[in-house]
Phi, psi and omega in degrees: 000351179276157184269164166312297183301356188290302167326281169326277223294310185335307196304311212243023203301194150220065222314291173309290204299334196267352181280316187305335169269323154333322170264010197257333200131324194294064169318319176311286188289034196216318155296327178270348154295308177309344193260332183305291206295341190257328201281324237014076201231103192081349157207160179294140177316119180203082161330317192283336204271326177277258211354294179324292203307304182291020220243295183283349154264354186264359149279020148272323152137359188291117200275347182255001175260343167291335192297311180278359126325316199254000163276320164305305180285348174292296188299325166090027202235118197073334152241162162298126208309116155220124188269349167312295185302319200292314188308312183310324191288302148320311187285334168303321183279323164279331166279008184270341189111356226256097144001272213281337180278332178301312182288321171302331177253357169278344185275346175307282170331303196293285208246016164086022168296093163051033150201171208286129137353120160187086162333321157317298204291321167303310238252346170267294173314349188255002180252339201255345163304307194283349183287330183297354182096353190289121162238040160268012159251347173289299188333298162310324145315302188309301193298337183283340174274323191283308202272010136084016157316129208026113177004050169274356214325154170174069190312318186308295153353301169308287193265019148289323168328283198306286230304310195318292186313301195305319202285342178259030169081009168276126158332302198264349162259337191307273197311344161278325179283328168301317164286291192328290187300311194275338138296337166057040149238132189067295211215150200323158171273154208184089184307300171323279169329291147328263163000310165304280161352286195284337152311322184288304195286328191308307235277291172299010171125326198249115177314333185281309174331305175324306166293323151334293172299298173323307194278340159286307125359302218279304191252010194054012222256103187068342185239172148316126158312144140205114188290298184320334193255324135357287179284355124278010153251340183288343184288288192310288206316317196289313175302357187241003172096037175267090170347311172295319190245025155263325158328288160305321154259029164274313160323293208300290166006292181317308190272314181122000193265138148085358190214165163277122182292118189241122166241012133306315185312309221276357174259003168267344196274321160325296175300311178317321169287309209294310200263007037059338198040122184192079195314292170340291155312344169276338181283310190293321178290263307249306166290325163321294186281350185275312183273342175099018160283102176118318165239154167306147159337174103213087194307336224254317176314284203320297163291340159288312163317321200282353211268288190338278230288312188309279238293313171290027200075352168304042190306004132325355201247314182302294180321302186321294185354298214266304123043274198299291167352286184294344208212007167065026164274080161120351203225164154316156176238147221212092195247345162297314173340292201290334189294330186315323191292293182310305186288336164287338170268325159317306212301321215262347169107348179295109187277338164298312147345304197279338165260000149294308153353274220297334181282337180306292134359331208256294183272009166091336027109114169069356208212187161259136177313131163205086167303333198263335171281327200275307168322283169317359180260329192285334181306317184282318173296345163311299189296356163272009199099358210268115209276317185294322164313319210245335159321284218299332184299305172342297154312271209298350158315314196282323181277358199007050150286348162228026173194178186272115188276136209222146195208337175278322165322295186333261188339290177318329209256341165294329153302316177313304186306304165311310178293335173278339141127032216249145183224020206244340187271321192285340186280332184278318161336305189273328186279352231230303178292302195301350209218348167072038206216098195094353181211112190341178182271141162201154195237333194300308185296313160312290189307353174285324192288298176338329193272320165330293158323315198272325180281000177253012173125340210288106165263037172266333181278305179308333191283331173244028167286314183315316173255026154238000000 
Protein backbone atom coordinates (compact mmCIF):
# COMPACT_ATOMS: atom_id res chain seq x y z
CA UNK A 1 0.00 0.00 0.00
CA UNK A 2 2.98 2.34 0.16
CA UNK A 3 3.95 4.31 -3.33
CA UNK A 4 6.64 3.94 -5.45
CA UNK A 5 7.55 7.52 -4.60
CA UNK A 6 7.72 6.68 -0.77
CA UNK A 7 10.49 4.18 -1.88
CA UNK A 8 12.55 6.79 -3.93
CA UNK A 9 12.22 9.30 -1.20
CA UNK A 10 13.23 6.25 1.56
CA UNK A 11 16.62 5.67 -0.55
CA UNK A 12 17.92 9.03 0.05
CA UNK A 13 16.75 9.31 3.56
CA UNK A 14 18.05 11.71 6.12
CA UNK A 15 16.42 9.41 9.02
CA UNK A 16 17.01 12.34 12.23
CA UNK A 17 16.20 15.70 10.03
CA UNK A 18 12.80 13.74 8.98
CA UNK A 19 11.82 12.61 12.47
CA UNK A 20 12.35 16.15 14.06
CA UNK A 21 9.87 17.35 11.24
CA UNK A 22 7.89 14.47 11.93
CA UNK A 23 7.43 15.41 15.44
CA UNK A 24 6.79 18.80 14.34
CA UNK A 25 3.75 17.80 12.37
CA UNK A 26 4.55 17.09 9.08
CA UNK A 27 2.65 14.07 8.45
CA UNK A 28 3.63 13.44 4.66
CA UNK A 29 7.26 12.67 6.86
CA UNK A 30 5.77 10.71 9.27
CA UNK A 31 4.68 8.62 6.19
CA UNK A 32 7.80 8.57 4.75
CA UNK A 33 9.57 7.10 7.92
CA UNK A 34 6.75 4.79 8.52
CA UNK A 35 7.77 3.32 4.54
CA UNK A 36 11.67 3.32 5.26
CA UNK A 37 11.17 1.52 8.40
CA UNK A 38 8.48 -1.70 7.40
CA UNK A 39 10.58 -1.76 3.89
CA UNK A 40 13.94 -0.99 5.00
CA UNK A 41 14.82 0.95 2.18
CA UNK A 42 16.44 4.18 3.92
CA UNK A 43 16.49 3.03 7.54
CA UNK A 44 17.13 -0.49 9.11
CA UNK A 45 13.62 -2.80 9.18
CA UNK A 46 11.64 -2.13 12.31
CA UNK A 47 7.51 -3.03 11.77
CA UNK A 48 6.85 -1.62 15.36
CA UNK A 49 9.02 1.47 14.69
CA UNK A 50 6.63 2.39 11.02
CA UNK A 51 3.66 1.57 13.21
CA UNK A 52 4.94 4.30 15.51
CA UNK A 53 5.28 6.60 12.52
CA UNK A 54 1.59 5.73 11.22
CA UNK A 55 0.47 5.92 14.76
CA UNK A 56 1.50 9.89 14.34
CA UNK A 57 0.35 10.49 11.19
CA UNK A 58 -3.43 9.16 11.37
CA UNK A 59 -3.31 11.02 14.86
CA UNK A 60 -2.48 14.16 12.44
CA UNK A 61 -5.49 13.86 10.74
CA UNK A 62 -3.70 11.88 7.48
CA UNK A 63 -6.22 9.97 6.10
CA UNK A 64 -3.96 7.16 4.32
CA UNK A 65 -2.01 6.73 7.19
CA UNK A 66 -4.72 5.70 9.49
CA UNK A 67 -5.93 3.57 6.40
CA UNK A 68 -2.31 2.09 6.73
CA UNK A 69 -2.46 1.58 10.71
CA UNK A 70 -5.34 -0.50 10.45
CA UNK A 71 -3.52 -2.79 7.79
CA UNK A 72 -1.15 -3.05 10.74
CA UNK A 73 -3.37 -4.34 13.49
CA UNK A 74 -5.41 -6.78 10.79
CA UNK A 75 -2.10 -8.07 9.89
CA UNK A 76 -0.16 -8.06 13.05
CA UNK A 77 2.94 -6.79 11.84
CA UNK A 78 4.32 -4.35 14.42
CA UNK A 79 1.36 -4.56 16.60
CA UNK A 80 -0.23 -6.97 18.01
CA UNK A 81 -3.26 -8.34 15.81
CA UNK A 82 -6.29 -6.59 16.87
CA UNK A 83 -9.01 -6.32 14.52
CA UNK A 84 -11.34 -4.36 16.75
CA UNK A 85 -8.56 -1.45 16.82
CA UNK A 86 -8.07 -2.32 12.88
CA UNK A 87 -11.98 -1.35 12.39
CA UNK A 88 -11.72 1.63 14.19
CA UNK A 89 -8.77 2.79 12.17
CA UNK A 90 -10.37 2.01 8.83
CA UNK A 91 -13.64 4.17 10.19
CA UNK A 92 -11.14 6.90 10.69
CA UNK A 93 -10.08 6.93 7.83
CA UNK A 94 -13.10 6.67 6.06
CA UNK A 95 -14.65 9.72 7.94
CA UNK A 96 -11.16 11.41 6.50
CA UNK A 97 -12.45 11.04 3.20
CA UNK A 98 -10.23 7.87 2.53
CA UNK A 99 -11.94 5.81 -0.50
CA UNK A 100 -10.36 2.51 -0.02
CA UNK A 101 -10.75 2.49 3.57
CA UNK A 102 -14.63 3.12 3.10
CA UNK A 103 -14.97 0.63 0.49
CA UNK A 104 -12.38 -1.61 2.14
CA UNK A 105 -14.73 -1.62 5.51
CA UNK A 106 -18.05 -1.98 3.57
CA UNK A 107 -16.74 -5.57 2.29
CA UNK A 108 -15.89 -6.40 5.55
CA UNK A 109 -19.25 -5.77 6.63
CA UNK A 110 -20.84 -7.11 3.49
CA UNK A 111 -19.29 -10.50 3.56
CA UNK A 112 -18.63 -11.08 7.52
CA UNK A 113 -14.67 -10.80 7.08
CA UNK A 114 -13.78 -10.98 10.97
CA UNK A 115 -16.57 -8.92 11.88
CA UNK A 116 -20.22 -9.65 12.45
CA UNK A 117 -22.28 -9.63 8.75
CA UNK A 118 -24.24 -6.37 8.48
CA UNK A 119 -25.56 -5.16 5.63
CA UNK A 120 -27.09 -2.05 6.90
CA UNK A 121 -23.79 -0.97 7.85
CA UNK A 122 -21.96 -1.94 4.13
CA UNK A 123 -24.70 -0.48 2.79
CA UNK A 124 -24.54 3.23 4.62
CA UNK A 125 -20.72 3.15 3.32
CA UNK A 126 -21.11 2.37 0.33
CA UNK A 127 -24.05 5.52 -0.18
CA UNK A 128 -22.01 7.84 1.40
CA UNK A 129 -18.65 6.61 -1.30
CA UNK A 130 -21.11 6.84 -4.25
CA UNK A 131 -22.66 10.12 -3.00
CA UNK A 132 -18.91 11.29 -2.86
CA UNK A 133 -18.92 10.53 -6.92
CA UNK A 134 -17.07 6.64 -6.48
CA UNK A 135 -18.65 4.90 -8.71
CA UNK A 136 -17.60 1.05 -8.07
CA UNK A 137 -19.46 1.64 -4.79
CA UNK A 138 -22.76 2.92 -6.30
CA UNK A 139 -22.18 -0.66 -8.48
CA UNK A 140 -22.14 -2.40 -5.16
CA UNK A 141 -24.24 -0.87 -3.98
CA UNK A 142 -26.59 -0.82 -6.80
CA UNK A 143 -26.21 -5.36 -6.93
CA UNK A 144 -27.04 -5.57 -3.07
CA UNK A 145 -30.60 -3.33 -3.88
CA UNK A 146 -31.10 -5.67 -6.54
CA UNK A 147 -30.31 -8.93 -5.06
CA UNK A 148 -32.11 -8.00 -1.90
CA UNK A 149 -29.18 -8.28 0.72
CA UNK A 150 -30.24 -7.67 4.17
CA UNK A 151 -33.43 -6.95 3.07
CA UNK A 152 -32.65 -4.36 0.55
CA UNK A 153 -34.70 -5.46 -2.57
CA UNK A 154 -35.10 -2.31 -4.70
CA UNK A 155 -34.74 -3.61 -8.21
CA UNK A 156 -35.36 0.58 -8.96
CA UNK A 157 -32.97 1.93 -6.82
CA UNK A 158 -30.47 -0.68 -8.22
CA UNK A 159 -30.65 0.08 -11.32
CA UNK A 160 -30.58 4.11 -11.13
CA UNK A 161 -27.56 3.31 -9.16
CA UNK A 162 -26.00 1.65 -12.24
CA UNK A 163 -27.34 4.32 -14.86
CA UNK A 164 -25.58 7.05 -12.23
CA UNK A 165 -21.88 4.71 -12.15
CA UNK A 166 -22.48 4.13 -16.27
CA UNK A 167 -23.17 7.49 -16.81
CA UNK A 168 -19.51 8.50 -15.04
CA UNK A 169 -17.82 5.74 -17.48
CA UNK A 170 -17.82 2.64 -15.26
CA UNK A 171 -17.85 -0.32 -17.35
CA UNK A 172 -18.97 -2.32 -15.08
CA UNK A 173 -22.11 -0.74 -14.12
CA UNK A 174 -22.87 -0.01 -18.12
CA UNK A 175 -23.01 -4.20 -18.26
CA UNK A 176 -25.45 -4.10 -14.69
CA UNK A 177 -27.41 -1.90 -16.11
CA UNK A 178 -28.12 -4.18 -19.80
CA UNK A 179 -29.29 -6.75 -17.06
CA UNK A 180 -31.49 -4.52 -15.53
CA UNK A 181 -33.12 -3.52 -18.96
CA UNK A 182 -32.86 -7.52 -20.27
CA UNK A 183 -34.61 -8.52 -16.88
CA UNK A 184 -37.23 -5.49 -17.05
CA UNK A 185 -35.83 -5.11 -13.16
CA UNK A 186 -36.17 -1.61 -12.01
CA UNK A 187 -36.64 -0.88 -15.48
CA UNK A 188 -38.95 -1.82 -18.55
CA UNK A 189 -37.46 -4.64 -20.54
CA UNK A 190 -35.95 -3.47 -23.31
CA UNK A 191 -34.08 -6.11 -25.22
CA UNK A 192 -32.39 -3.51 -27.65
CA UNK A 193 -30.93 -1.41 -25.02
CA UNK A 194 -29.70 -4.02 -22.91
CA UNK A 195 -27.90 -5.02 -25.78
CA UNK A 196 -26.42 -1.23 -26.45
CA UNK A 197 -25.24 -1.40 -22.84
CA UNK A 198 -23.47 -4.50 -22.96
CA UNK A 199 -21.76 -3.31 -26.05
CA UNK A 200 -21.00 -0.19 -24.53
CA UNK A 201 -19.37 -2.11 -21.36
CA UNK A 202 -17.43 -5.06 -23.87
CA UNK A 203 -16.39 -2.13 -25.74
CA UNK A 204 -14.51 -0.53 -22.29
CA UNK A 205 -13.42 -3.44 -21.10
CA UNK A 206 -15.59 -5.49 -19.04
CA UNK A 207 -15.78 -9.06 -20.11
CA UNK A 208 -18.91 -10.16 -18.38
CA UNK A 209 -20.62 -7.43 -20.72
CA UNK A 210 -18.76 -9.39 -23.78
CA UNK A 211 -20.30 -12.32 -22.60
CA UNK A 212 -23.58 -10.75 -22.44
CA UNK A 213 -23.70 -9.60 -25.70
CA UNK A 214 -22.36 -12.73 -26.94
CA UNK A 215 -25.64 -14.84 -25.28
CA UNK A 216 -27.64 -12.00 -27.13
CA UNK A 217 -25.92 -12.66 -30.64
CA UNK A 218 -26.90 -16.01 -29.86
CA UNK A 219 -30.70 -15.98 -29.16
CA UNK A 220 -31.08 -12.32 -31.18
CA UNK A 221 -32.33 -10.81 -28.39
CA UNK A 222 -32.09 -6.65 -29.51
CA UNK A 223 -29.33 -7.90 -31.99
CA UNK A 224 -28.88 -9.74 -35.19
CA UNK A 225 -28.61 -13.63 -34.80
CA UNK A 226 -25.28 -14.16 -35.74
CA UNK A 227 -23.75 -17.32 -33.69
CA UNK A 228 -20.23 -16.83 -34.92
CA UNK A 229 -19.85 -13.30 -33.67
CA UNK A 230 -21.84 -14.93 -30.41
CA UNK A 231 -19.38 -17.58 -30.18
CA UNK A 232 -16.22 -14.83 -30.11
CA UNK A 233 -17.57 -12.79 -27.70
CA UNK A 234 -18.54 -15.67 -25.45
CA UNK A 235 -14.61 -16.87 -25.89
CA UNK A 236 -13.21 -13.25 -24.54
CA UNK A 237 -15.82 -13.47 -21.87
CA UNK A 238 -14.81 -17.07 -20.76
CA UNK A 239 -10.95 -15.87 -20.88
CA UNK A 240 -11.46 -13.54 -18.50
CA UNK A 241 -13.10 -16.07 -15.86
CA UNK A 242 -16.93 -15.41 -16.86
CA UNK A 243 -18.58 -18.26 -15.27
CA UNK A 244 -21.54 -17.72 -17.93
CA UNK A 245 -19.95 -17.21 -20.78
CA UNK A 246 -17.82 -20.33 -20.62
CA UNK A 247 -21.07 -22.28 -19.81
CA UNK A 248 -22.70 -21.06 -22.84
CA UNK A 249 -20.17 -21.71 -25.12
CA UNK A 250 -19.51 -24.69 -23.94
CA UNK A 251 -23.17 -25.36 -25.07
CA UNK A 252 -22.39 -24.10 -28.18
CA UNK A 253 -19.17 -26.78 -28.65
CA UNK A 254 -21.57 -29.44 -27.40
CA UNK A 255 -24.52 -28.73 -29.75
CA UNK A 256 -21.91 -28.07 -32.88
CA UNK A 257 -24.22 -24.47 -33.35
CA UNK A 258 -22.49 -21.31 -33.89
CA UNK A 259 -19.11 -23.41 -32.89
CA UNK A 260 -17.14 -26.73 -34.13
CA UNK A 261 -18.44 -29.87 -32.21
CA UNK A 262 -16.11 -30.23 -30.30
CA UNK A 263 -16.94 -32.39 -26.51
CA UNK A 264 -13.81 -32.57 -25.07
CA UNK A 265 -13.54 -28.78 -25.67
CA UNK A 266 -16.94 -28.37 -24.49
CA UNK A 267 -16.58 -30.29 -21.38
CA UNK A 268 -13.43 -28.71 -20.29
CA UNK A 269 -15.24 -25.12 -21.08
CA UNK A 270 -17.62 -26.81 -18.42
CA UNK A 271 -15.14 -27.31 -15.65
CA UNK A 272 -14.26 -23.97 -16.21
CA UNK A 273 -17.93 -22.46 -15.40
CA UNK A 274 -18.05 -25.24 -12.65
CA UNK A 275 -15.01 -23.96 -10.68
CA UNK A 276 -16.54 -20.60 -11.20
CA UNK A 277 -19.21 -21.96 -9.03
CA UNK A 278 -21.72 -21.26 -12.15
CA UNK A 279 -24.25 -24.20 -11.06
CA UNK A 280 -25.27 -24.72 -14.92
CA UNK A 281 -22.03 -25.70 -15.46
CA UNK A 282 -21.57 -28.06 -12.87
CA UNK A 283 -24.88 -29.59 -14.21
CA UNK A 284 -23.35 -29.91 -17.92
CA UNK A 285 -19.76 -31.63 -16.40
CA UNK A 286 -22.03 -33.56 -14.34
CA UNK A 287 -23.75 -34.66 -17.48
CA UNK A 288 -20.48 -35.06 -19.33
CA UNK A 289 -19.10 -37.70 -16.67
CA UNK A 290 -22.37 -39.53 -16.05
CA UNK A 291 -22.46 -39.89 -20.01
CA UNK A 292 -18.54 -40.09 -20.62
CA UNK A 293 -19.53 -37.70 -23.44
CA UNK A 294 -17.11 -34.89 -22.99
CA UNK A 295 -15.51 -36.10 -19.88
CA UNK A 296 -14.10 -39.50 -18.55
CA UNK A 297 -17.23 -41.95 -17.18
CA UNK A 298 -16.98 -41.37 -13.95
CA UNK A 299 -20.65 -42.09 -12.08
CA UNK A 300 -19.31 -40.85 -8.68
CA UNK A 301 -17.90 -37.58 -10.33
CA UNK A 302 -21.26 -37.20 -11.89
CA UNK A 303 -22.83 -37.15 -8.76
CA UNK A 304 -20.70 -35.19 -6.62
CA UNK A 305 -21.03 -32.51 -9.63
CA UNK A 306 -25.08 -33.14 -9.83
CA UNK A 307 -24.81 -32.16 -5.78
CA UNK A 308 -22.73 -28.93 -6.84
CA UNK A 309 -24.96 -27.75 -9.41
CA UNK A 310 -28.68 -28.35 -6.51
CA UNK A 311 -26.31 -26.33 -4.23
CA UNK A 312 -25.67 -23.73 -6.60
CA UNK A 313 -29.31 -23.26 -7.94
CA UNK A 314 -29.16 -25.59 -10.87
CA UNK A 315 -32.15 -27.90 -9.62
CA UNK A 316 -31.77 -29.58 -12.25
CA UNK A 317 -28.57 -30.91 -10.63
CA UNK A 318 -31.27 -32.05 -7.57
CA UNK A 319 -33.47 -34.16 -9.97
CA UNK A 320 -30.58 -35.99 -11.57
CA UNK A 321 -29.18 -36.47 -8.05
CA UNK A 322 -32.07 -38.04 -6.77
CA UNK A 323 -32.55 -39.75 -10.77
CA UNK A 324 -29.30 -41.59 -9.76
CA UNK A 325 -30.47 -42.73 -6.47
CA UNK A 326 -33.84 -43.82 -7.36
CA UNK A 327 -33.12 -46.34 -10.32
CA UNK A 328 -29.55 -47.37 -9.48
CA UNK A 329 -27.90 -45.10 -12.59
CA UNK A 330 -24.42 -45.53 -11.63
CA UNK A 331 -25.23 -45.53 -7.61
CA UNK A 332 -26.30 -48.02 -5.08
CA UNK A 333 -30.21 -47.31 -4.96
CA UNK A 334 -30.66 -45.22 -2.03
CA UNK A 335 -34.21 -44.59 -1.82
CA UNK A 336 -34.52 -42.32 1.63
CA UNK A 337 -31.50 -40.52 -0.67
CA UNK A 338 -33.54 -39.79 -3.85
CA UNK A 339 -36.47 -38.70 -1.56
CA UNK A 340 -34.20 -36.37 0.31
CA UNK A 341 -32.97 -34.89 -2.99
CA UNK A 342 -36.00 -34.96 -4.69
CA UNK A 343 -37.95 -33.12 -1.87
CA UNK A 344 -35.16 -30.33 -1.70
CA UNK A 345 -35.75 -29.70 -5.14
CA UNK A 346 -39.45 -29.52 -4.96
CA UNK A 347 -39.15 -27.23 -1.20
CA UNK A 348 -36.85 -24.96 -3.54
CA UNK A 349 -39.69 -24.72 -6.53
CA UNK A 350 -38.58 -27.48 -9.07
CA UNK A 351 -41.67 -28.87 -10.32
CA UNK A 352 -39.92 -31.83 -12.16
CA UNK A 353 -38.34 -32.33 -8.35
CA UNK A 354 -41.91 -32.37 -7.19
CA UNK A 355 -43.12 -34.90 -9.51
CA UNK A 356 -40.37 -37.02 -8.84
CA UNK A 357 -41.73 -36.63 -4.96
CA UNK A 358 -44.97 -37.38 -5.11
CA UNK A 359 -45.21 -41.41 -6.39
CA UNK A 360 -42.31 -41.62 -3.57
CA UNK A 361 -45.00 -40.11 -1.26
CA UNK A 362 -47.52 -42.18 -2.90
CA UNK A 363 -46.04 -45.93 -2.51
CA UNK A 364 -44.35 -45.18 0.72
CA UNK A 365 -40.59 -45.49 -1.07
CA UNK A 366 -38.10 -43.90 0.78
CA UNK A 367 -40.63 -41.83 3.04
CA UNK A 368 -43.43 -42.79 4.88
CA UNK A 369 -46.92 -43.13 2.76
CA UNK A 370 -48.69 -39.98 2.27
CA UNK A 371 -51.18 -40.09 -0.31
CA UNK A 372 -53.37 -36.89 0.08
CA UNK A 373 -49.45 -34.99 0.07
CA UNK A 374 -48.69 -37.21 -2.70
CA UNK A 375 -51.91 -36.03 -5.00
CA UNK A 376 -51.36 -32.85 -4.23
CA UNK A 377 -47.77 -32.32 -5.32
CA UNK A 378 -49.03 -34.20 -8.42
CA UNK A 379 -52.13 -31.36 -8.77
CA UNK A 380 -49.12 -28.58 -8.85
CA UNK A 381 -46.85 -30.31 -10.83
CA UNK A 382 -49.50 -30.58 -13.37
CA UNK A 383 -50.32 -27.19 -13.54
CA UNK A 384 -46.51 -26.62 -14.64
CA UNK A 385 -46.87 -28.73 -17.36
CA UNK A 386 -45.08 -31.72 -15.95
CA UNK A 387 -47.44 -34.35 -18.33
CA UNK A 388 -46.63 -37.60 -15.94
CA UNK A 389 -47.68 -35.20 -12.80
CA UNK A 390 -51.04 -34.74 -15.01
CA UNK A 391 -51.37 -38.75 -15.68
CA UNK A 392 -51.04 -40.00 -12.16
CA UNK A 393 -53.40 -36.88 -10.71
CA UNK A 394 -55.47 -38.19 -13.26
CA UNK A 395 -55.59 -41.56 -12.14
CA UNK A 396 -56.54 -40.69 -8.77
CA UNK A 397 -59.27 -38.44 -10.43
CA UNK A 398 -60.69 -41.63 -12.02
CA UNK A 399 -60.94 -43.63 -8.49
CA UNK A 400 -61.55 -41.08 -6.77
CA UNK A 401 -60.42 -42.07 -3.51
CA UNK A 402 -58.15 -39.04 -2.44
CA UNK A 403 -59.58 -36.11 -4.39
CA UNK A 404 -63.19 -35.56 -5.91
CA UNK A 405 -63.87 -38.16 -8.57
CA UNK A 406 -64.31 -36.59 -12.18
CA UNK A 407 -63.74 -39.31 -14.79
CA UNK A 408 -64.66 -37.16 -17.92
CA UNK A 409 -61.32 -34.87 -16.62
CA UNK A 410 -59.35 -38.18 -15.61
CA UNK A 411 -60.15 -39.19 -19.64
CA UNK A 412 -58.99 -35.42 -20.71
CA UNK A 413 -56.33 -35.41 -18.92
CA UNK A 414 -54.88 -38.83 -19.70
CA UNK A 415 -55.31 -38.04 -23.41
CA UNK A 416 -53.42 -34.95 -22.82
CA UNK A 417 -50.50 -37.10 -21.13
CA UNK A 418 -50.59 -39.54 -23.84
CA UNK A 419 -50.60 -36.99 -26.63
CA UNK A 420 -47.32 -35.80 -24.38
CA UNK A 421 -45.57 -38.42 -25.08
CA UNK A 422 -46.48 -40.48 -21.50
CA UNK A 423 -46.83 -44.03 -22.90
CA UNK A 424 -47.74 -45.07 -19.56
CA UNK A 425 -51.08 -42.99 -20.61
CA UNK A 426 -51.54 -44.10 -23.63
CA UNK A 427 -51.47 -47.55 -22.33
CA UNK A 428 -54.44 -46.82 -19.20
CA UNK A 429 -56.22 -45.07 -22.55
CA UNK A 430 -56.34 -48.39 -24.67
CA UNK A 431 -57.19 -50.11 -21.86
CA UNK A 432 -59.69 -47.82 -21.05
CA UNK A 433 -61.39 -47.77 -24.92
CA UNK A 434 -60.95 -51.66 -25.05
CA UNK A 435 -62.89 -51.92 -21.57
CA UNK A 436 -65.42 -49.68 -22.17
CA UNK A 437 -64.57 -47.50 -19.27
CA UNK A 438 -65.59 -44.08 -18.97
CA UNK A 439 -65.44 -43.82 -22.89
CA UNK A 440 -67.13 -46.13 -25.43
CA UNK A 441 -66.13 -49.29 -26.40
CA UNK A 442 -63.87 -48.50 -29.71
CA UNK A 443 -61.25 -51.65 -30.22
CA UNK A 444 -60.04 -49.72 -32.97
CA UNK A 445 -59.11 -47.11 -31.12
CA UNK A 446 -57.55 -49.07 -28.44
CA UNK A 447 -55.13 -51.07 -30.58
CA UNK A 448 -53.86 -47.23 -31.93
CA UNK A 449 -53.07 -46.11 -28.43
CA UNK A 450 -51.67 -49.39 -27.54
CA UNK A 451 -49.33 -49.17 -30.21
CA UNK A 452 -49.10 -45.38 -29.42
CA UNK A 453 -47.86 -46.47 -25.83
CA UNK A 454 -45.50 -49.21 -27.31
CA UNK A 455 -43.57 -46.51 -29.43
CA UNK A 456 -43.27 -44.40 -26.16
CA UNK A 457 -41.52 -47.21 -24.39
CA UNK A 458 -44.69 -48.90 -22.40
CA UNK A 459 -43.88 -52.39 -22.80
CA UNK A 460 -47.03 -53.78 -21.01
CA UNK A 461 -48.78 -51.66 -24.54
CA UNK A 462 -46.19 -53.81 -26.67
CA UNK A 463 -46.99 -57.18 -25.18
CA UNK A 464 -50.63 -56.68 -26.11
CA UNK A 465 -49.81 -55.24 -29.69
CA UNK A 466 -48.58 -59.37 -30.40
CA UNK A 467 -51.87 -60.54 -29.74
CA UNK A 468 -53.96 -58.79 -31.96
Amino acid sequence: MLSTLMFALALALDVETTKKSCEKGTVADCMTLAAAYRTGEGAVRDPGKAADFLKKACAGGHPPGCFELAGVYMSGTGEKRDVARAVGFFQRSCDLKHIDACLHLASMYAEGKEVPKDFTRAATLLAQVCDAGTARACVTLGIMNREGQGGLADPKRAALLFQKACDSGDAAACGELGLSYREGSGMPRDAARAAALFNKACAAGSMASCGNLGLAHESGAGVPRDLAKASSLLARGCEANEPAACHRLGLLHKNGTGAAKNLPRAGTLFKQSCDGRFGRGCYELASAHFSGSGAPRDFSKAAQLYREACNLGDLRGCVSLGDMYATAAGVAVDLPRAFAVFKEGCDRGDMTACGRVAPLYERGEGTSSDIPQAVALYKKACASGDQMSCYRFARQQRKGQHVTRDVPSAVRAIQTACDGGIGDACYELALLNENAEGVPRDLARAAALFKKGCDAGQKQACARLKFR
